[in-house]
N, C-alpha and C positions, 0 to 999 in steps of 0.2 A: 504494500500500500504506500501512499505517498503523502508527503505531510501538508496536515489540514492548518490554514493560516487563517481560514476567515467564517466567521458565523454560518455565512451560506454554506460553503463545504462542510463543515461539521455536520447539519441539519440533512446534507443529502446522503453520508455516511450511515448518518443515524436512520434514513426513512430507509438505504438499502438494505438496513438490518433491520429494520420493524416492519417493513411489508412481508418479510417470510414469516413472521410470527402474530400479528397483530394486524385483521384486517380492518377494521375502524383506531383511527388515535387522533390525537391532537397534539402537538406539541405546543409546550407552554411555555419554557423559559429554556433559556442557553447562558452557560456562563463559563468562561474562560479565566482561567487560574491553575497556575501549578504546575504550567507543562499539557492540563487537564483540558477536554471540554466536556461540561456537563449540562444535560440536556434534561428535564423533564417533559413528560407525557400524560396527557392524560386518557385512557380508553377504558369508555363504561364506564364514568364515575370514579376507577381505579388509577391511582398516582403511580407510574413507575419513574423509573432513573436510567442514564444510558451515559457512561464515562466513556470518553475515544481519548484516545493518546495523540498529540498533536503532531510529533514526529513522526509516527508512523501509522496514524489514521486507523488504530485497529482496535475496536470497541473490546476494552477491559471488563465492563461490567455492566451486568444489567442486573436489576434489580425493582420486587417493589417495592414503595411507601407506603403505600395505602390502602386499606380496603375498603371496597364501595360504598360511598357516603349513601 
């Protein structure tokens, strides 16, 4: 992978990894720090989380926050 410098790349990183798993989401927020880009989601009411690594664009971690409100 190649490294992600700008919000939009992050965001389409992140959809190429959430359309194989999540056919409805929304994404809410993006935030950069650390080396990091972290993205929240939300699909169905449910908060997840999506870390990519900025050097090398390759999603560390998903995970979720929340359960359906």
């Amino acid at each position: 992978m190649n490294e992600v410098k700008t919000a939009k790349e992050a965001i389409k990183v992140a959809k190429d990894f959430l359309d194989e798993i999540l056919p409805i989401y929304l994404i809410t927020k993006i935030i950069s720090q650390n080396g990091l880009w972290y993205i929240e989601i939300n699909a169905a009411g449910i908060k997840f989380s999506v870390e990519i690594d900025k050097n090398t664009g390759e999603v560390l971690e998903y995970s979720q926050l929340s359960k359906k409100e």
